[in-house]
C-alpha positions as CSV (number, residue, x, y, z in Angstrom):
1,X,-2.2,-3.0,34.3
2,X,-4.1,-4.9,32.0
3,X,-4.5,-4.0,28.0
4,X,-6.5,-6.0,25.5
5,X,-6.1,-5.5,22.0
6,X,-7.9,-7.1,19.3
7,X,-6.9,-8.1,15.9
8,X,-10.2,-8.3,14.6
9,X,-9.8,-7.0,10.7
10,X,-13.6,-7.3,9.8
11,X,-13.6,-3.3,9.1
12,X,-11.1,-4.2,6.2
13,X,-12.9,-4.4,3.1
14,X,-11.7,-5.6,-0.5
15,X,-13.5,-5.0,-3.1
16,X,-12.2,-8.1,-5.2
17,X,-13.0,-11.5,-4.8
18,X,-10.1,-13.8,-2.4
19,X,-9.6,-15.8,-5.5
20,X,-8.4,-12.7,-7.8
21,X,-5.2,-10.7,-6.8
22,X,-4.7,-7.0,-6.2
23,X,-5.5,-4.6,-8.9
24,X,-2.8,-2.9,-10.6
25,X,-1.4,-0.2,-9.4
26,X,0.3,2.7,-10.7
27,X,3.9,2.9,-9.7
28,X,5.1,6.1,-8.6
29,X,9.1,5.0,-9.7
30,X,10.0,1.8,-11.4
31,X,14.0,0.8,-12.4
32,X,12.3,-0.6,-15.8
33,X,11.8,2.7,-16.8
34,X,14.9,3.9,-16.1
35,X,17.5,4.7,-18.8
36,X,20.7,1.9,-19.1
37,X,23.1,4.7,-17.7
38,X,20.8,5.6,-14.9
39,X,21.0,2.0,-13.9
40,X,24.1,2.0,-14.2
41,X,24.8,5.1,-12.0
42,X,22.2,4.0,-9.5
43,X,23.8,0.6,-9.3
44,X,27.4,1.8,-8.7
45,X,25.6,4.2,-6.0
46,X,24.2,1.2,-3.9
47,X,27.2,-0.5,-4.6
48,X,29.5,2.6,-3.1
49,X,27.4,2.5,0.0
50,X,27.4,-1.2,0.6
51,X,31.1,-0.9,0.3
52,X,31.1,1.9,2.9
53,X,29.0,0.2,5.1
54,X,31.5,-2.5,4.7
55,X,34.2,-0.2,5.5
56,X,33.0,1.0,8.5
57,X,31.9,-2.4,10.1
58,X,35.5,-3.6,9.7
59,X,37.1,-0.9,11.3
């Protein structure tokens, strides 16, 4: 069984120059806009679940 499959992107489109980079885009969450206890809570959540992951591995 034989299947070909091309990788031709021509139907991709930009509709900036290659020289220019990506317009901005609006982000739907960003940590920069987070409050300094929110980061703090989200960092100590991240850090719990490496730590169980951690855990877990070594048992």
């Amino acid at each position: 069984m034989s299947h070909i499959h091309s990788h031709d992107h021509a139907h991709h489109t930009h509709s900036h120059g290659p020289a220019t980079p990506h317009p901005a885009q609006a982000a739907a969450w960003s940590i920069l806009r987070m409050t300094v206890s929110a980061r703090l809570a989200a960092a100590l959540a991240v850090s719990a679940a490496l730590w169980a992951v951690v855990l877990v591995a070594m048992r």
